[in-house]
C-alpha positions as CSV (number, residue, x, y, z in Angstrom):
1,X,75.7,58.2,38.5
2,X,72.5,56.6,36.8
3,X,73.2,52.8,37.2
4,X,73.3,51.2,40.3
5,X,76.0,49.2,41.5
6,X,75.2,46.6,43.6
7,X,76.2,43.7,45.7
8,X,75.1,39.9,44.8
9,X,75.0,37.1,47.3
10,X,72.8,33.6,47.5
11,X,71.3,35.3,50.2
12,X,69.9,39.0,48.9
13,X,69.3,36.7,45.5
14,X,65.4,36.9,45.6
15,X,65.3,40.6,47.2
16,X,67.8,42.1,44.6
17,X,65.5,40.3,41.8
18,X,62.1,41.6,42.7
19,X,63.5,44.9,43.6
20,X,64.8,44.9,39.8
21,X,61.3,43.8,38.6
22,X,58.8,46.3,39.6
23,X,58.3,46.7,36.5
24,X,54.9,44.3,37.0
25,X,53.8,46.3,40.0
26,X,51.2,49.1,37.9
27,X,47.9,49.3,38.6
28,X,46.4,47.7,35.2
29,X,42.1,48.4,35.8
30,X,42.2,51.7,34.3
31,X,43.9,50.2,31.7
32,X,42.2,47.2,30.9
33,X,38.5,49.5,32.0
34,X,40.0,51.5,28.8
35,X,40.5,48.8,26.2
36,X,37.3,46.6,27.0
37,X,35.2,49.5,26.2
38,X,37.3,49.4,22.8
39,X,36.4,46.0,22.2
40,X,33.4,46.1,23.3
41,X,32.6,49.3,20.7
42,X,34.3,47.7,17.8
43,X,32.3,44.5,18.2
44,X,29.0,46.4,18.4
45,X,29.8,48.9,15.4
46,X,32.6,47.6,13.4
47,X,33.9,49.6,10.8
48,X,32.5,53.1,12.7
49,X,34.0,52.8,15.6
50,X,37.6,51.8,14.2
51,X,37.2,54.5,11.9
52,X,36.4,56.7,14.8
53,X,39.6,55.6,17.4
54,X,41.6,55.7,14.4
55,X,40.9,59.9,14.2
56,X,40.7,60.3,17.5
57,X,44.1,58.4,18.9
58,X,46.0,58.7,15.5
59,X,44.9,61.7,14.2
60,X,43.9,60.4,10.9
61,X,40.3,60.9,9.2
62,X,40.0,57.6,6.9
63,X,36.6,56.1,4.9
64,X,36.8,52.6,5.0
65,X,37.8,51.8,1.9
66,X,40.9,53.7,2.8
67,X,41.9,51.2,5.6
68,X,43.1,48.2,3.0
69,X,46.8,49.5,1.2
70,X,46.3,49.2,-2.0
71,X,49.4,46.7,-4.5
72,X,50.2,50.6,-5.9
73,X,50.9,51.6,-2.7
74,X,52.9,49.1,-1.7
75,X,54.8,48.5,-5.4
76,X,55.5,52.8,-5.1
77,X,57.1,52.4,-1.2
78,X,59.7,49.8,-2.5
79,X,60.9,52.4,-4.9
80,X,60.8,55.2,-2.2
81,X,63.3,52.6,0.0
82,X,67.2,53.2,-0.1
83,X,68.1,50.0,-2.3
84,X,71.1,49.4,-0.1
85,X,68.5,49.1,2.8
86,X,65.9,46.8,0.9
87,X,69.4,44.5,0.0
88,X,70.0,44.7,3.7
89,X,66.2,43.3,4.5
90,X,66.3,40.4,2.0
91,X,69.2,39.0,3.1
92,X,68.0,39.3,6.7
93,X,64.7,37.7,5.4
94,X,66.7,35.0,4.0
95,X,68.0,34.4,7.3
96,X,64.9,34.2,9.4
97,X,63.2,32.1,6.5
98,X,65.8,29.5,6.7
99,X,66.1,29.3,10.1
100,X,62.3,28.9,10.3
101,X,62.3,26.0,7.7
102,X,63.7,24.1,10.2
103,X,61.4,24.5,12.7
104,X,58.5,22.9,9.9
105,X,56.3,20.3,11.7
106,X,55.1,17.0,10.4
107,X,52.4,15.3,11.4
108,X,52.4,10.8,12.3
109,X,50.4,8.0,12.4
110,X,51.2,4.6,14.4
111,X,50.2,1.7,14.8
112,X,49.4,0.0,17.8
113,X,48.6,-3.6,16.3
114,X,45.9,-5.6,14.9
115,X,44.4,-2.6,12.6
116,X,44.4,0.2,15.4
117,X,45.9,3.3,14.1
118,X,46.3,6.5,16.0
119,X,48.1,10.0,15.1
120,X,48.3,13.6,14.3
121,X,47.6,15.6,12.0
122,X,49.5,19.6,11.4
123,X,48.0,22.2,9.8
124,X,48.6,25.7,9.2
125,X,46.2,27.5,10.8
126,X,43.9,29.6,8.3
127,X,44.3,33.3,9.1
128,X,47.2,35.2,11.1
129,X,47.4,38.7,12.2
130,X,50.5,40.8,12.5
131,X,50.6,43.7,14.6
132,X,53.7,46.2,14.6
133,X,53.4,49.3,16.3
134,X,54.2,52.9,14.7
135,X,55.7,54.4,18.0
136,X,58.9,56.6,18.0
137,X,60.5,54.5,15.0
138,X,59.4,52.4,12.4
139,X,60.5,48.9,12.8
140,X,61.0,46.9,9.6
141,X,62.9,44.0,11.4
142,X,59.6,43.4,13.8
143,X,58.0,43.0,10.5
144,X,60.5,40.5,9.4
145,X,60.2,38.4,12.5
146,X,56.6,38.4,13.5
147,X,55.4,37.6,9.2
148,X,58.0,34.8,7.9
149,X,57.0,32.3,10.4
150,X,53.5,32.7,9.5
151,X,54.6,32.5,5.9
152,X,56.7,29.5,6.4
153,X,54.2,27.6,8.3
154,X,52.1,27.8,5.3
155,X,49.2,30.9,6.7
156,X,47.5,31.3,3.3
157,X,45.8,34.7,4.6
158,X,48.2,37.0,6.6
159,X,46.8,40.2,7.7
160,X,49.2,42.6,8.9
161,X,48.5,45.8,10.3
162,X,50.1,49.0,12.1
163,X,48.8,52.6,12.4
164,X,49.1,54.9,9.7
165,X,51.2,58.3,10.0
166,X,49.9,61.7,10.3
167,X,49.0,62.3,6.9
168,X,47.4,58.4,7.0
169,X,50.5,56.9,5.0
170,X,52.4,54.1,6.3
171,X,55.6,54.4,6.2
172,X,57.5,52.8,3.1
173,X,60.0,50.6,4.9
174,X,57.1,49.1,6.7
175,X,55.3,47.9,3.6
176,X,58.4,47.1,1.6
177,X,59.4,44.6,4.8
178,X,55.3,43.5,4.5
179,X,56.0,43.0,1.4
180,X,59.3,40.9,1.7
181,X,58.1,39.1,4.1
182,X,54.7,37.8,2.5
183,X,52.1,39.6,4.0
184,X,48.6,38.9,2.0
185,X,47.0,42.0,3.2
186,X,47.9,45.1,4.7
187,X,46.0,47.7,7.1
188,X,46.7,50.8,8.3
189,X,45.2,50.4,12.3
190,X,47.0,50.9,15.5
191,X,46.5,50.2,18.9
192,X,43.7,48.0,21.1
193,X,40.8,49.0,17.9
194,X,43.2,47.0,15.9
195,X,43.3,44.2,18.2
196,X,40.0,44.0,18.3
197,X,39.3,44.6,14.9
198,X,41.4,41.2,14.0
199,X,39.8,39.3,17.1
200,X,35.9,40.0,16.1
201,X,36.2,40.9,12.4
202,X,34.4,44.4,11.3
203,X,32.7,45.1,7.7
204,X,36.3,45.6,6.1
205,X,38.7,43.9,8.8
206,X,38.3,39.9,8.5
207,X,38.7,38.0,11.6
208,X,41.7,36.0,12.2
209,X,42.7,33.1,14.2
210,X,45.7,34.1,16.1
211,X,47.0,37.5,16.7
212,X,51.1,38.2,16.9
213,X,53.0,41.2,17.3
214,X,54.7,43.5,19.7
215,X,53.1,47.0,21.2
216,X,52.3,49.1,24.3
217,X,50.3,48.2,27.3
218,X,46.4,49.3,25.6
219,X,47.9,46.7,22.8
220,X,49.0,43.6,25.1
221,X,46.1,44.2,27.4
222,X,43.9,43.8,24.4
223,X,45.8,41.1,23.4
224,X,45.3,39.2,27.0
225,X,41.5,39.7,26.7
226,X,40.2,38.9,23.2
227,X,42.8,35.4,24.2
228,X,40.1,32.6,24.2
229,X,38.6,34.6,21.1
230,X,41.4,33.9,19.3
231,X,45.3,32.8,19.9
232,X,47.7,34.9,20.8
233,X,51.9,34.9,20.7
234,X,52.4,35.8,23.9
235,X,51.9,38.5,26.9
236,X,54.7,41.0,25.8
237,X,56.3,43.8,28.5
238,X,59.4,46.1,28.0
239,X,62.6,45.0,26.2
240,X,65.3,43.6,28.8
241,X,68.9,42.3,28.4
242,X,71.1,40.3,31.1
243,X,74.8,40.1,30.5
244,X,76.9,37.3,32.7
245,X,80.4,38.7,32.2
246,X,83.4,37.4,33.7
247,X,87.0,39.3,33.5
248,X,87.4,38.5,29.9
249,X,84.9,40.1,29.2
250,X,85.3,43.8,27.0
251,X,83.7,46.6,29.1
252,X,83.1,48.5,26.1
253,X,81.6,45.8,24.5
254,X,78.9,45.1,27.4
255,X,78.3,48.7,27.9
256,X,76.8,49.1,24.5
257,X,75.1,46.0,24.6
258,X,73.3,47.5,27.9
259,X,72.8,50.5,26.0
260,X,71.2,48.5,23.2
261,X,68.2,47.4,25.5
262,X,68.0,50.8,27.6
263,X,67.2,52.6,24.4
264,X,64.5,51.1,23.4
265,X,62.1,53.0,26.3
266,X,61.6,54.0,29.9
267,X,60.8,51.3,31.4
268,X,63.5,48.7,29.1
269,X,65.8,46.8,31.6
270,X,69.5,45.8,31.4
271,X,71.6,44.3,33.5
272,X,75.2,42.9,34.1
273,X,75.7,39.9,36.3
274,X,79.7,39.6,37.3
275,X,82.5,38.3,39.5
276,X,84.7,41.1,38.6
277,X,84.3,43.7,40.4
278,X,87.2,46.0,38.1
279,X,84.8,44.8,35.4
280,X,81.7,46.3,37.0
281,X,83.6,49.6,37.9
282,X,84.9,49.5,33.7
283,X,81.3,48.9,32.6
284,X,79.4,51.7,35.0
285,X,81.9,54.2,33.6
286,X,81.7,53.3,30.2
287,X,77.8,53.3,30.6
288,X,77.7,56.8,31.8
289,X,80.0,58.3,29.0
290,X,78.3,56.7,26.6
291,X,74.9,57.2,27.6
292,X,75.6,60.5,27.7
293,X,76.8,60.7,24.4
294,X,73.5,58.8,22.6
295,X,70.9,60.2,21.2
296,X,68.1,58.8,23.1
297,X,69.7,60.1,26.2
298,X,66.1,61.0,27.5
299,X,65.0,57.6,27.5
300,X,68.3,56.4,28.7
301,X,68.4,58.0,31.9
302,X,65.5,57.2,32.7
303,X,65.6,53.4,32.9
304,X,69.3,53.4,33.6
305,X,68.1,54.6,36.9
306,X,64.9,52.9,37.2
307,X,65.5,49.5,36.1
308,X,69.3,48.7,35.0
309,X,72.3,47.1,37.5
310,X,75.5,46.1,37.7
311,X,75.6,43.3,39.7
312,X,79.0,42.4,41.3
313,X,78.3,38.4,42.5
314,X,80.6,36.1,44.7
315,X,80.7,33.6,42.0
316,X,79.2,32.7,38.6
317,X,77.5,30.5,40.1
318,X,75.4,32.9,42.0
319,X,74.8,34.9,38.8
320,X,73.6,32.0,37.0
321,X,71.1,31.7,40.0
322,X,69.9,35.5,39.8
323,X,69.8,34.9,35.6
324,X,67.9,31.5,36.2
325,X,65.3,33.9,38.8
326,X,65.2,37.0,36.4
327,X,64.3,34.5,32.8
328,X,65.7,37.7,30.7
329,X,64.0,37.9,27.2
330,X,68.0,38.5,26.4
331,X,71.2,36.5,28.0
332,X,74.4,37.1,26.5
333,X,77.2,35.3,28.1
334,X,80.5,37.1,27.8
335,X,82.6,34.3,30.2
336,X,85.7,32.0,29.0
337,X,84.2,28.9,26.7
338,X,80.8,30.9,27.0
339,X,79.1,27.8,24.7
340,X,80.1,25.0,27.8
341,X,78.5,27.5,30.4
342,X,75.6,27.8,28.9
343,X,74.4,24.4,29.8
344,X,73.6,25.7,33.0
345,X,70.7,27.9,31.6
346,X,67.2,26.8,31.5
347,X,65.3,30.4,31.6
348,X,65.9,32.5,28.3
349,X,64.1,34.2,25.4
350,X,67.8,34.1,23.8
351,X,71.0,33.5,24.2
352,X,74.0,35.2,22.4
353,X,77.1,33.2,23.3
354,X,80.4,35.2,23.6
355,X,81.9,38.9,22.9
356,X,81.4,38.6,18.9
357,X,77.5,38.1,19.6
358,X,76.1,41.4,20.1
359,X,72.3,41.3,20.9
360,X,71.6,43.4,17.8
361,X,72.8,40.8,15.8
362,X,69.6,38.5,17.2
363,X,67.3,41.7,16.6
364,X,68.1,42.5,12.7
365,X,69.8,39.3,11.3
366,X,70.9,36.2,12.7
367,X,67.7,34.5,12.0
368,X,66.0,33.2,14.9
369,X,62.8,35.3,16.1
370,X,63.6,38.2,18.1
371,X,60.0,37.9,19.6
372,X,60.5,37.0,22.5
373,X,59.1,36.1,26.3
374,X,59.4,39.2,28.6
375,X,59.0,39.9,32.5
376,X,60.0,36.3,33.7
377,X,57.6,34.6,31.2
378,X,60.8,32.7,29.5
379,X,60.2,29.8,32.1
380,X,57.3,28.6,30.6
381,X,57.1,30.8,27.0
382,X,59.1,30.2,23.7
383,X,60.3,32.6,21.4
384,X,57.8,32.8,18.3
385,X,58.2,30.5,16.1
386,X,56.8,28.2,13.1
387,X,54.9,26.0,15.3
388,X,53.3,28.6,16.5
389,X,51.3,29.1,13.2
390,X,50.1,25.4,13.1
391,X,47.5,23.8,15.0
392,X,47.3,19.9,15.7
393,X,44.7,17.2,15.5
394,X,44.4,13.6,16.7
395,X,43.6,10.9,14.6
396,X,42.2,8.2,16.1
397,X,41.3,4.8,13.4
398,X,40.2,1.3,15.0
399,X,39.2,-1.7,13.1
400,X,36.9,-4.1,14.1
401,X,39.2,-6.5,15.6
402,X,41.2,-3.8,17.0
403,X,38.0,-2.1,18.9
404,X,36.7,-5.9,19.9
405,X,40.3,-6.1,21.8
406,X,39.8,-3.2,24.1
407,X,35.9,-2.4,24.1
408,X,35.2,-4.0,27.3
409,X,38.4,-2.2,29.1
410,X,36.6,1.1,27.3
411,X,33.3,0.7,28.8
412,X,34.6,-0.3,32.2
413,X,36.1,3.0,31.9
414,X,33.3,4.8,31.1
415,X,31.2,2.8,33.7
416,X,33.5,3.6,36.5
417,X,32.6,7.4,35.7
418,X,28.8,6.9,35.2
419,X,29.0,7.8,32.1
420,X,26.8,4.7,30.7
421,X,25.9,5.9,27.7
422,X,29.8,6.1,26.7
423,X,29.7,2.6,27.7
424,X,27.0,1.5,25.8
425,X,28.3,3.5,22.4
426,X,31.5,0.6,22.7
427,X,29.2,-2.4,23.5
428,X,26.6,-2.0,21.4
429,X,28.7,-2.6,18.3
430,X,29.0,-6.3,19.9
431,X,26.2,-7.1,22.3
432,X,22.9,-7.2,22.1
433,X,21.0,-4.6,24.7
C-alpha cells in the first residue's frame, strides 16, 4: 500500500499539514552555491560561458550564431507536427487568448477639483522571457500558457527559450506552440545559464525585463536571485493537487485526477480531503490498481508514498480548514452544489468545481493559466496572468490654483520630516525666500 490513509481532526490539522509539506525542508546552499557561480560566469563572459554550460549540462556543442532558431526552422517543425495535434493547439490557444483578453488593464485619470488631476498610466512592459524546460517530455501547453499573456498584454519583444535536444534541435511541437502563441524570438538554452542569460543579457542573448516559466530547482533558484535584476512570475516547486470529495463523489474519477499530479515527478503531491470514509477506502484501491497500471509507475510510487494522502476528516468543514492551511496550486471540489461550497475558499492556484472538471482540463484547454502558485504560496501569489506583463505609472498634474490650495499643507508635511528643501520646492513657487 503506497498512499497513506490517514485520520483528520481540528486538532492534528497543523501536524498532518506540515508532515505533508516537507517538501520545503532541503538543504538549498549547495544549490544556490551552484547557480550563483552560473550567473556570476555568464555576466562576466557572456556568450562563452553559455556556450560552454550549454555542452557541458546539455550535451550540445553550439557557435553562437546557432543559439537564435532560425523562421526555416520554425516554418519546417510546423510541417513535422501531426495536423490533428497543431488543430488541437489553436483551439486551445484560442481559449487561453480569450480568456486573457479579459484580464486587459486600463489605465485612469481623476480629478480631484479645481484643475488637480491625478492617475495611472499601463503599459506593456518592453521585453518578456519565456522559459520552458526540456525535461522527460516536451510540453507544448506550458508554452501556450506562459507566451499568450505576454502576447496579449501587448510584449512587443518576447524571447522564449528552452534547451535544445541531443542533436541541438528543439523539438517541433515546442516551436510550432512558440510559434502559435507569438513568440518574437526563439532560443535554444536550458537551465540557470538561461536564466541568467535573459537577466544580464550576453553578445547574442538580449536582456529582458521579467522572466516567466516553469523548471527545476537550479532554474527557480536562479530565478529567486537575478529577482531585483529583473521581475519574475513567481517562486515555482513541484506540481500538487487537493481533492475535497464528499460521498458523491466518483472514486474512479478522483483516483485519476490524483494520478494526474503524481505523474508529473517525485516529489509532485496529491491529496484527497473527505468525510467518507467508504470513499477513502474506494479511492486508495483504485489508486493502487491504477498506479500500477501507468506508465510512469516509477515516478508514481515514489510520491505516492512520499507526499500523497487520503485524508478521512470529521466534517467538510475541517477539510476546508486543512485545504485553506495547505493553499494547493490545484483544488477540485467534488461535493454536492460544488459552485456554493466554494465560497468558503480563499487559498488556491485553481479551482475546478465538480466531477465533470478534471484538472487536465485547466492544464491543456480551459483557458485560464495553468501557472500557478506552488508550496503554500497561493495565499499571497496569483496565477500568471495579463497583468502580469504590464507595469503601472502615476500621473500626477496640478494647476496653479490647484497647488496654491494645498502647498502649505505640503510643506508642513515636508517640514515635520526635516526635509526643508521639499518644503521650500512647494513655497517658493508663491513666497518670496
Amino acid at each position: 500500500m503506497r498512499c497513506k490513509l490517514v485520520e483528520g481532526t481540528k486538532e492534528n490539522l497543523k501536524s498532518t499539514v506540515e508532515k505533508l509539506g516537507i517538501r520545503g525542508k532541503m538543504d538549498l546552499k549547495p544549490v544556490i552555491d551552484t547557480v550563483q557561480a552560473v550567473i556570476d560566469n555568464i555576466r562576466e563572459n557572456g556568450d562563452a560561458a553559455l556556450l560552454g554550460y550549454t555542452e557541458k549540462f546539455d550535451g550540445v556543442k553550439l557557435e553562437a550564431k546557432d543559439l537564435r532558431v532560425t523562421d526555416e526552422e520554425i516554418a519546417k517543425a510546423r510541417t513535422e507536427v501531426d495536423p490533428k495535434l497543431l488543430e488541437v493547439m489553436e483551439k486551445a490557444a484560442a481559449n487561453i487568448r480569450r480568456f486573457h483578453e479579459h484580464q486587459k488593464e486600463q489605465g485612469f485619470m481623476t480629478d480631484n477639483g479645481n484643475g488637480a488631476q491625478v492617475g495611472v498610466r499601463v503599459r506593456p512592459i518592453t521585453t518578456a522571457g519565456i522559459y520552458v524546460p526540456g525535461g522527460t517530455a516536451p510540453l507544448p501547453s506550458t508554452v501556450l500558457m506562459d507566451v499568450i499573456p505576454a502576447s496579449v498584454a501587448g510584449v512587443k519583444r518576447i524571447v522564449f527559450a528552452t534547451p535544445p535536444r541531443k542533436d541541438g534541435t528543439i523539438a517541433p511541437v515546442i516551436l510550432a506552440a512558440a510559434s502559435i502563441a507569438g513568440a518574437t524570438e526563439i532560443y535554444r538554452m536550458g537551465g540557470s545559464q538561461a536564466i541568467a542569460a535573459m537577466a544580464y543579457g550576453t553578445e547574442t542573448i538580449p536582456r529582458v525585463d521579467k522572466i516567466c516559466g516553469p523548471g527545476n530547482i537550479y532554474v527557480n533558484t536562479a530565478k529567486r536571485l537575478v529577482y531585483g535584476q529583473v521581475d519574475i512570475d513567481m517562486f515555482a516547486g513541484p506540481s500538487e493537487i487537493l481533492i475535497i470529495a464528499d460521498d458523491s463523489a466518483n472514486p474512479e474519477f478522483v483516483a485519476a485526477d490524483m494520478l494526474s499530479q503524481a505523474e508529473h515527478d517525485k516529489m509532485a503531491s496529491a491529496i484527497v480531503l473527505t468525510d467518507s470514509r467508504e470513499l477513502a477506502e474506494k479511492v486508495l484501491e483504485a489508486v493502487d490498481r491504477r498506479s500500477d497500471a501507468a506508465e510512469r509507475n516509477a515516478i508514481l510510487e515514489k510520491s505516492l508514498e512520499d507526499y500523497c494522502a487520503i485524508i478521512v476528516c470529521d466534517s467538510l468543514d475541517t477539510a476546508v480548514g486543512f485545504s485553506e492551511e495547505i493553499a494547493p496550486e490545484h483544488l477540485e471540489i467534488c461535493v454536492r452544489d460544488a459552485e456554493k461550497f466554494s465560497e468558503k475558499i480563499n487559498n488556491c492556484g485553481a479551482m475546478f468545481l465538480g466531477n465533470w472538471t478534471p484538472e487536465p482540463l485547466g492544464d491543456y484547454f480551459a483557458g485560464p493559466n495553468h501557472t500557478l502558485p506552488t508550496s503554500g504560496t497561493a495565499r499571497f501569489f496569483s496565477p500568471l496572468n495579463t497583468g502580469d506583463f504590464y507595469k503601472k505609472m502615476s500621473v500626477i498634474n496640478y494647476s496653479r490654483e490647484a497647488l496654491l490650495d494645498v502647498y502649505k499643507d505640503v510643506a508642513a508635511f515636508a517640514d515635520s520630516e526635516g526635509l526643508t528643501c521639499h518644503a521650500a520646492a512647494v513655497r517658493t513657487r508663491f513666497e518670496e525666500s
